[in-house]
DSSP file (Angstrom, degrees, kcal/mol; ACC not computed):
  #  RESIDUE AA STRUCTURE BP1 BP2  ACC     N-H-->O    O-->H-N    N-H-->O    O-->H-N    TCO  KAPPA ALPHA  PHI   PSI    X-CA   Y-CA   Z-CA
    1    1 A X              0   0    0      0, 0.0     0, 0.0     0, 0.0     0, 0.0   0.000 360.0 360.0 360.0 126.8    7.0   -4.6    5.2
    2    2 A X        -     0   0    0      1,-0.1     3,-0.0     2,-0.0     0, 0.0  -0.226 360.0-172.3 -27.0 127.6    5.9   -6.4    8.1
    3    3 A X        +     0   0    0     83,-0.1    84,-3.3     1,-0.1     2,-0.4   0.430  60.0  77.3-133.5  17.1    2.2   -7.8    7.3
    4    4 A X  E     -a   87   0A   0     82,-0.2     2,-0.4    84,-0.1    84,-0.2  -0.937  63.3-157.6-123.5 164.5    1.4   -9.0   10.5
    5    5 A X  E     -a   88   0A   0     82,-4.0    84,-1.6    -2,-0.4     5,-0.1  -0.951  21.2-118.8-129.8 150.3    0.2   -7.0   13.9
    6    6 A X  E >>  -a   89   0A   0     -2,-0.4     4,-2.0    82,-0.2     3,-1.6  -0.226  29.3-120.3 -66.8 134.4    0.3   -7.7   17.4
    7    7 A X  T 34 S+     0   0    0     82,-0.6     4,-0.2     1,-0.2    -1,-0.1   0.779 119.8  51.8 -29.0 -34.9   -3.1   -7.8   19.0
    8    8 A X  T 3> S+     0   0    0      2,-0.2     4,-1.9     3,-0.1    -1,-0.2   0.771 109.5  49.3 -80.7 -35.8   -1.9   -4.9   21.2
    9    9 A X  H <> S+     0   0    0     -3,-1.6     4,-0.7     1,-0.2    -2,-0.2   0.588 110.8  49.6 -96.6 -10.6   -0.7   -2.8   17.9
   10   10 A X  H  < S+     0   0    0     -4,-2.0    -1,-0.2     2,-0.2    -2,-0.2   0.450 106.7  55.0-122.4  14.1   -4.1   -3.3   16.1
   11   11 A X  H  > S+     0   0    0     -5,-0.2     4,-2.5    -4,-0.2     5,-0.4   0.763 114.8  42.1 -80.5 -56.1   -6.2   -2.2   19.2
   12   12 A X  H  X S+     0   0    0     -4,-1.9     4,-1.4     1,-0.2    -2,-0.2   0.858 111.3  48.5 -53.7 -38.6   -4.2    0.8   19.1
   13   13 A X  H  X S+     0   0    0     -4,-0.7     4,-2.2     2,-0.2     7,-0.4   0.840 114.3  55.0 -82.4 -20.0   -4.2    1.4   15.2
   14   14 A X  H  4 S+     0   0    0      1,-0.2    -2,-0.2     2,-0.2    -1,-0.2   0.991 110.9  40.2 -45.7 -55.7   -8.5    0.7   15.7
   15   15 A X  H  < S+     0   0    0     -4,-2.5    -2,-0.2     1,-0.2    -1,-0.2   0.770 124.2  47.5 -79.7 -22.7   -9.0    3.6   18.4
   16   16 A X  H  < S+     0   0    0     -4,-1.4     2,-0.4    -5,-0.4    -1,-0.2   0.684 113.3  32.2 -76.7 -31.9   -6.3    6.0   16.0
   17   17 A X    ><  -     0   0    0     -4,-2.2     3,-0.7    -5,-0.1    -1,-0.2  -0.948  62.1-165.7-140.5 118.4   -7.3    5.7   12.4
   18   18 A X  T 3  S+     0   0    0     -2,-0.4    -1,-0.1     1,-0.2    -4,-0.0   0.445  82.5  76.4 -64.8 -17.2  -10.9    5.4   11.4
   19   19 A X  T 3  S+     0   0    0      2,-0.0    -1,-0.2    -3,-0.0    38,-0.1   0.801  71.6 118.2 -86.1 -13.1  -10.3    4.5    8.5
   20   20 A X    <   -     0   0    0     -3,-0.7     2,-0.3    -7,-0.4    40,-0.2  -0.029  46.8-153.0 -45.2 146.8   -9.3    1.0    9.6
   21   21 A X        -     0   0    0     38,-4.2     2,-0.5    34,-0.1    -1,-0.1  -0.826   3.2-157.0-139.3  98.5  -11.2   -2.0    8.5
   22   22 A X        -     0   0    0     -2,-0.3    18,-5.7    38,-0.1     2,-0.7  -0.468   9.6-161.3 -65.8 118.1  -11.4   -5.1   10.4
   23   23 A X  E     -cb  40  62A   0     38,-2.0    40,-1.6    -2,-0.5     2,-0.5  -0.785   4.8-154.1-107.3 126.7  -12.2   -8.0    8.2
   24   24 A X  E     +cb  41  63A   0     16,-1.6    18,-2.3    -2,-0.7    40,-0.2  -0.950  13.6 179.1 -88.8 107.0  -13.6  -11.3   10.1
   25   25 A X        +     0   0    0     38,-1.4    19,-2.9    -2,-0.5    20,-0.2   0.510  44.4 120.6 -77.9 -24.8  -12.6  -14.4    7.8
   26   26 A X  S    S-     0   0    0     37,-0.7     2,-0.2    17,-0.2    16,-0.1   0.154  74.3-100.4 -38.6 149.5  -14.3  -16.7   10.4
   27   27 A X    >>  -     0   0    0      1,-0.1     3,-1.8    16,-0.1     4,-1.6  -0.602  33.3-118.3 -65.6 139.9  -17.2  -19.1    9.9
   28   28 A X  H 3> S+     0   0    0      1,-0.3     4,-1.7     2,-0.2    -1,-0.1   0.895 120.6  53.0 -68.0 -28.3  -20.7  -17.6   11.2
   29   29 A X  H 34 S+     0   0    0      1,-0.2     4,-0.4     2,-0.2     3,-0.4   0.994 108.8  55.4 -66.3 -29.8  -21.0  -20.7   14.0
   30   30 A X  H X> S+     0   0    0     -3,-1.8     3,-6.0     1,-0.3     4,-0.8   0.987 106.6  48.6 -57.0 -57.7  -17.2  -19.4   14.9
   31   31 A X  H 3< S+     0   0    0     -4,-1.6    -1,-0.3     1,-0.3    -2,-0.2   0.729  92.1  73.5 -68.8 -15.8  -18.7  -16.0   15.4
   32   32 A X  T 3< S+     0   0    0     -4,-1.7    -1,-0.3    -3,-0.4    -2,-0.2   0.718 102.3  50.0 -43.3 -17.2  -21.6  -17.4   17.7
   33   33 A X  T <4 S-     0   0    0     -3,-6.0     2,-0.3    -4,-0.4    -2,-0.2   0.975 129.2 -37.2 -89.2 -57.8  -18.7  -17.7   20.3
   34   34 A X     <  +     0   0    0     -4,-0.8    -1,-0.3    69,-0.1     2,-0.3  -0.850  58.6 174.9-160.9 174.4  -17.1  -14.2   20.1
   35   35 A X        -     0   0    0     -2,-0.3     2,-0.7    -3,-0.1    69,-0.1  -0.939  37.5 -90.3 174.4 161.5  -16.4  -11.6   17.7
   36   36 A X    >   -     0   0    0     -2,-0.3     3,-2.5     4,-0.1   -14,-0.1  -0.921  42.8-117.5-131.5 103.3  -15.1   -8.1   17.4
   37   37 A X  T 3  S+     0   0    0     -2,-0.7     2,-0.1     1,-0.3    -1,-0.0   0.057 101.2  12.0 -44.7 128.8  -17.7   -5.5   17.6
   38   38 A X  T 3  S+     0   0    0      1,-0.4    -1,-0.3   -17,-0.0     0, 0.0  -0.465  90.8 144.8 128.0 -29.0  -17.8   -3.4   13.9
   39   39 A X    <   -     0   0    0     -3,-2.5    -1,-0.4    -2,-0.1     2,-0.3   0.283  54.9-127.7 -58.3 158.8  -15.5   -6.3   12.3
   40   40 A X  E     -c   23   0A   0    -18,-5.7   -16,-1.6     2,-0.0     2,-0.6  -0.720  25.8-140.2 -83.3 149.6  -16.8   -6.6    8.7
   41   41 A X  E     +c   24   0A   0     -2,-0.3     2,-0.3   -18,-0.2   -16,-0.2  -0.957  38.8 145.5-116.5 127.4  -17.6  -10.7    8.1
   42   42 A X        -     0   0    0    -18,-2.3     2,-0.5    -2,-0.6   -18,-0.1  -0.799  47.2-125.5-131.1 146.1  -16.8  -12.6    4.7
   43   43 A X    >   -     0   0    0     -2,-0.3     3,-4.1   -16,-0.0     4,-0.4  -0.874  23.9-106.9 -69.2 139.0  -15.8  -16.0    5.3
   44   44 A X  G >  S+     0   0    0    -19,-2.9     3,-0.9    -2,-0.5     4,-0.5   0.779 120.3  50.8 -29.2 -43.0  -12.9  -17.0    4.1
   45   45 A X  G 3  S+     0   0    0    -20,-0.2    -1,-0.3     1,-0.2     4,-0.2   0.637 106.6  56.6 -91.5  10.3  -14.3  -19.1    1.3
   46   46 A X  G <> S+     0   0    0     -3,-4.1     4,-0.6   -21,-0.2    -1,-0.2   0.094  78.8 103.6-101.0  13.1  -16.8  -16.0    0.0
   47   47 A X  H X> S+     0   0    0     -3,-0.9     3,-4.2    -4,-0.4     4,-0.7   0.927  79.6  46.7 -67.3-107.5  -13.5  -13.7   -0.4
   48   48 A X  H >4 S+     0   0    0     -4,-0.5     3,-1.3     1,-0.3    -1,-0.2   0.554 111.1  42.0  15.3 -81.3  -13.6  -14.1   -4.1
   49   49 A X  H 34 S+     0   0    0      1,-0.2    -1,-0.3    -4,-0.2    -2,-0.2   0.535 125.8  34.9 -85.4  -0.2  -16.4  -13.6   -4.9
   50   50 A X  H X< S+     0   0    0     -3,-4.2     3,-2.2    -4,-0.6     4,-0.4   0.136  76.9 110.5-124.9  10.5  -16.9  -10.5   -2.5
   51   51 A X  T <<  +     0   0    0     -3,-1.3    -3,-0.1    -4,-0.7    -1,-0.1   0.424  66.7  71.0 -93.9  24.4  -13.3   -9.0   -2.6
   52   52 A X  T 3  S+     0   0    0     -3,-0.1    -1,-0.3     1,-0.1    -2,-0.1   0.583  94.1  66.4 -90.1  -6.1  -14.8   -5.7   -4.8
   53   53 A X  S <  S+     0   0    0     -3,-2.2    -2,-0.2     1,-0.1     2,-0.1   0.983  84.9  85.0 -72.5 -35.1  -16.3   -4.9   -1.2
   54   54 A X  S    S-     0   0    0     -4,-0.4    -1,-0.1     1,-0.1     3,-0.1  -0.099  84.6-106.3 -83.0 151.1  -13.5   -4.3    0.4
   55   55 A X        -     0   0    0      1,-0.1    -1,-0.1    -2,-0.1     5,-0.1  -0.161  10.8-157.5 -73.1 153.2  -11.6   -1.2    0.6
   56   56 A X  S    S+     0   0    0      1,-0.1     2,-0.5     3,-0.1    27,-0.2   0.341  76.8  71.4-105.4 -22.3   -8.2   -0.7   -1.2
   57   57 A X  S    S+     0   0    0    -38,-0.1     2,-0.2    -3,-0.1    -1,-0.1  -0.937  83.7  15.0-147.5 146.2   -7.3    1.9    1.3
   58   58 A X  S    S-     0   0    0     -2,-0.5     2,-0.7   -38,-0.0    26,-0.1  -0.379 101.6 -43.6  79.6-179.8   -6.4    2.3    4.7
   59   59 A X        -     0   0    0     -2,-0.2   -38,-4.2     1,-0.1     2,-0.9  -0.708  49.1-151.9 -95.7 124.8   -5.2   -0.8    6.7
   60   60 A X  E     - d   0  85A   0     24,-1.5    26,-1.9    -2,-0.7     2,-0.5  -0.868   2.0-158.1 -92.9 123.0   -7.0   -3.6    6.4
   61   61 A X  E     - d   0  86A   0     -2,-0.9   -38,-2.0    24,-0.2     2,-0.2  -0.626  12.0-167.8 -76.2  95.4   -6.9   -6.0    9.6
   62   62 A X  E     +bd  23  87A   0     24,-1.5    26,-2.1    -2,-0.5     2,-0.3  -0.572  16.7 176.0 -96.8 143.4   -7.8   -9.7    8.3
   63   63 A X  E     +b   24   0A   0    -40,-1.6   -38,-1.4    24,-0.2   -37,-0.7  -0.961  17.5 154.8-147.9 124.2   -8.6  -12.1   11.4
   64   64 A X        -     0   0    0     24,-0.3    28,-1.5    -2,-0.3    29,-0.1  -0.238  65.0 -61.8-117.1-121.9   -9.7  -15.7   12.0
   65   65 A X  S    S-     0   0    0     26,-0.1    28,-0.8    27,-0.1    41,-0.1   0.935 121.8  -2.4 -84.1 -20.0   -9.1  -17.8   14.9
   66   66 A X  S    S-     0   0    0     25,-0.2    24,-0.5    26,-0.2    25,-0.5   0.177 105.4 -90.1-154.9 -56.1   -5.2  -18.3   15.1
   67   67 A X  S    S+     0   0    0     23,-0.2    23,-0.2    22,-0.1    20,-0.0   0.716 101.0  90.9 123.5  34.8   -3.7  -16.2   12.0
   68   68 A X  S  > S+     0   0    0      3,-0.1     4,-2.8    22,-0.0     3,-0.3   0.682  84.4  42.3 -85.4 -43.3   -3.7  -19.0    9.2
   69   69 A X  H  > S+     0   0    0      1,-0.3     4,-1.3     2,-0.2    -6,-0.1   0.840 118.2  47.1 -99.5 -33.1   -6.5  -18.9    7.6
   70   70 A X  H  > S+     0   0    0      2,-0.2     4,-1.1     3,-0.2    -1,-0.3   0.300 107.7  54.7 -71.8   9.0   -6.6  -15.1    7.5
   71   71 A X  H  > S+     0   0    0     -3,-0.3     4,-1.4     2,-0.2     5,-0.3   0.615 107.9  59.1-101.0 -44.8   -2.4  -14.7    6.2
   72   72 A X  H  X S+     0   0    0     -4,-2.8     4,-3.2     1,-0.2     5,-0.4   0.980 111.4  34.2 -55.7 -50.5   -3.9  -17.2    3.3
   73   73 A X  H  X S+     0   0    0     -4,-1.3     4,-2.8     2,-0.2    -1,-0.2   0.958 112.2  59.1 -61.0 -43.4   -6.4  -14.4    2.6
   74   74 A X  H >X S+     0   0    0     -4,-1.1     3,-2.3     2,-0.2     4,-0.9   0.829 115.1  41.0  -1.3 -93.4   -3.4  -11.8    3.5
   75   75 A X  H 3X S+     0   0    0     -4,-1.4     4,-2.5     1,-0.4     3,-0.4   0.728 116.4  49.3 -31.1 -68.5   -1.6  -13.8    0.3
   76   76 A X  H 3< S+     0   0    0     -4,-3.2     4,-0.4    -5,-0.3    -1,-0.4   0.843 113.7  42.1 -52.5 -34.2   -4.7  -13.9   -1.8
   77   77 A X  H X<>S+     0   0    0     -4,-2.8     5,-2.3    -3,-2.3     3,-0.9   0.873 110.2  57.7 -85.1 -26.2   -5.7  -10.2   -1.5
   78   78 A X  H ><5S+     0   0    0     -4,-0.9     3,-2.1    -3,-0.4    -1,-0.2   0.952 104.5  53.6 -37.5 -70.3   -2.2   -9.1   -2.0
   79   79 A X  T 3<5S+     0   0    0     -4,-2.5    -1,-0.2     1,-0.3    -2,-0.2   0.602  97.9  60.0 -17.8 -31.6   -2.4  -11.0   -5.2
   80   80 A X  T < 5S-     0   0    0     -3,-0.9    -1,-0.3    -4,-0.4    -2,-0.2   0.423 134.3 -90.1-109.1 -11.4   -5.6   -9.1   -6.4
   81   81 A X  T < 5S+     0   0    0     -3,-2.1     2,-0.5    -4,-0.3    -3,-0.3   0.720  75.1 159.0  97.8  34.3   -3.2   -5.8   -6.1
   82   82 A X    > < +     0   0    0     -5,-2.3     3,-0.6    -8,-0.1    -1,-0.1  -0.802  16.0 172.4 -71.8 115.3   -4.0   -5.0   -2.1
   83   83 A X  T 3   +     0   0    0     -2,-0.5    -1,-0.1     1,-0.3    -5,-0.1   0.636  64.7  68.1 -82.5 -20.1   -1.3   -2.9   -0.5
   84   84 A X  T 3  S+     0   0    0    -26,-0.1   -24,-1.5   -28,-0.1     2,-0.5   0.179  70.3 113.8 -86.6   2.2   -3.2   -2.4    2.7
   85   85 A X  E <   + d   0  60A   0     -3,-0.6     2,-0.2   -26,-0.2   -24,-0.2  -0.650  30.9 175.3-113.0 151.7   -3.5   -5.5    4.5
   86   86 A X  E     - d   0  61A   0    -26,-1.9   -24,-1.5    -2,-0.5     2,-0.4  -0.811  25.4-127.2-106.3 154.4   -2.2   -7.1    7.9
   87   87 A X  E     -ad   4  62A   0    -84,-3.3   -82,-4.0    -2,-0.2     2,-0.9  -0.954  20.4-126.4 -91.2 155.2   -2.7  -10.1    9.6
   88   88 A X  E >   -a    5   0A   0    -26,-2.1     3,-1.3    -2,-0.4   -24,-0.3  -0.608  33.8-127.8 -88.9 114.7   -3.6  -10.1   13.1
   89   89 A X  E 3  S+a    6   0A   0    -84,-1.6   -82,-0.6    -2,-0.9   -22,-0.1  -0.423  91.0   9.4 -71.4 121.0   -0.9  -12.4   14.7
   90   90 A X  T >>>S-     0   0    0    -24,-0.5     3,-1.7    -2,-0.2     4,-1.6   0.611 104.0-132.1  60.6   6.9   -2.6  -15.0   16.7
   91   91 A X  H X>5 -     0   0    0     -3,-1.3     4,-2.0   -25,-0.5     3,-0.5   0.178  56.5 -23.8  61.2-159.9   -5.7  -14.2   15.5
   92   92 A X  H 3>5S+     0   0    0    -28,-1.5     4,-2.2     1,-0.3    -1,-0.2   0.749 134.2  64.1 -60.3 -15.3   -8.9  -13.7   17.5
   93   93 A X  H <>5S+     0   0    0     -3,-1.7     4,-1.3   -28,-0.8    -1,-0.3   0.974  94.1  55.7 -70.2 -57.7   -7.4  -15.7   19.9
   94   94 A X  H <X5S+     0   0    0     -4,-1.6     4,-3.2    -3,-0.5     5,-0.5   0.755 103.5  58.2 -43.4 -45.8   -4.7  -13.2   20.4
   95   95 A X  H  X<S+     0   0    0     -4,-2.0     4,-1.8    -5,-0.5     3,-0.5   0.920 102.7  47.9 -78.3 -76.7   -7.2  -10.5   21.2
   96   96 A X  H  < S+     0   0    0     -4,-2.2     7,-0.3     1,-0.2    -1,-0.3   0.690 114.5  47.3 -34.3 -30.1   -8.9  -12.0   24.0
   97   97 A X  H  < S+     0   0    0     -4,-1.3    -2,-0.2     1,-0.0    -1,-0.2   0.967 133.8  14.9 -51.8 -60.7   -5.6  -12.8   25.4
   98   98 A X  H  < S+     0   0    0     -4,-3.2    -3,-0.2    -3,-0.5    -2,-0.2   0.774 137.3  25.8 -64.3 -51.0   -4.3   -8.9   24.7
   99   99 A X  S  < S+     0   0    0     -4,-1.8     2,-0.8    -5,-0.5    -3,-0.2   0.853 130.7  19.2-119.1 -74.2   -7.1   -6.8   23.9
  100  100 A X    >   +     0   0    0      1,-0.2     3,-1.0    -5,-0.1    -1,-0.2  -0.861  49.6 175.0 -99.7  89.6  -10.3   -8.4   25.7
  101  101 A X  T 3  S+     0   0    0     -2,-0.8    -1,-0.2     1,-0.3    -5,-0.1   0.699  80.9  59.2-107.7 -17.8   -9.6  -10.7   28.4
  102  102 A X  T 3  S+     0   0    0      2,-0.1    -1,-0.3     0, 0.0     2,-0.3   0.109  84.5 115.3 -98.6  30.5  -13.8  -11.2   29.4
  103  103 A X  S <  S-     0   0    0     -3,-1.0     2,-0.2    -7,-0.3   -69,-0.1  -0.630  78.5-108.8 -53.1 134.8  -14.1  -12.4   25.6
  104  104 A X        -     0   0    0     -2,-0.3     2,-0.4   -71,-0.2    -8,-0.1  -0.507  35.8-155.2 -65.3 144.7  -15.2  -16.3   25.1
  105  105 A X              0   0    0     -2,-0.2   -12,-0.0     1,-0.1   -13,-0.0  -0.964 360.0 360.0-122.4 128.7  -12.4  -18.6   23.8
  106  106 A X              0   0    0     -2,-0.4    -1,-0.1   -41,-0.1   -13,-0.0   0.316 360.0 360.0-127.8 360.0  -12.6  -21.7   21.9
């Protein structure tokens, strides 16, 4: 299985299945810039200790700025027996390009 998705493909899968859950790995000064209204926020290095919050079913959409630092969390929650997750290819960036073009970009 694929386990990343196009900006384009994980706007669509938002406004289509509710049950989706966009997970924000970003640091909270990152999210001073821009951010993506409902996303849930963990930073990446609070994952650990926080990964009984997140849900085990339906897709969860992991994002940071560019799609590294959320495919390491991909990896890690995969590990932890999660079946459900993507990364968002090209990251937040990606969305403002795709999704939200009057977003701020850093």
């Amino acid at each position: 299985m694929n386990k990343e998705i196009s900006a384009a493909d994980a706007s669509n899968l938002r406004q289509n299945n509710k049950e989706a859950v966009f997970l924000d790995v970003r640091e909270v000064s990152e999210l001073a810039i821009c951010r993506i209204d409902g996303a849930l926020h963990i930073p990446m290095g609070q994952i650990p200790e926080r990964v009984d919050a997140l849900p085990k079913e339906g897709p969860l959409v992991v994002f940071c700025h560019h799609g590294m630092r959320s495919m390491q969390v991909l990896n890690f929650l995969e590990a932890k027996g999660f079946a459900n997750v993507l990364n968002l290819q090209g990251g937040i960036h990606a969305w403002a390009e795709a999704v939200d073009p009057s977003m701020p970009r850093y």
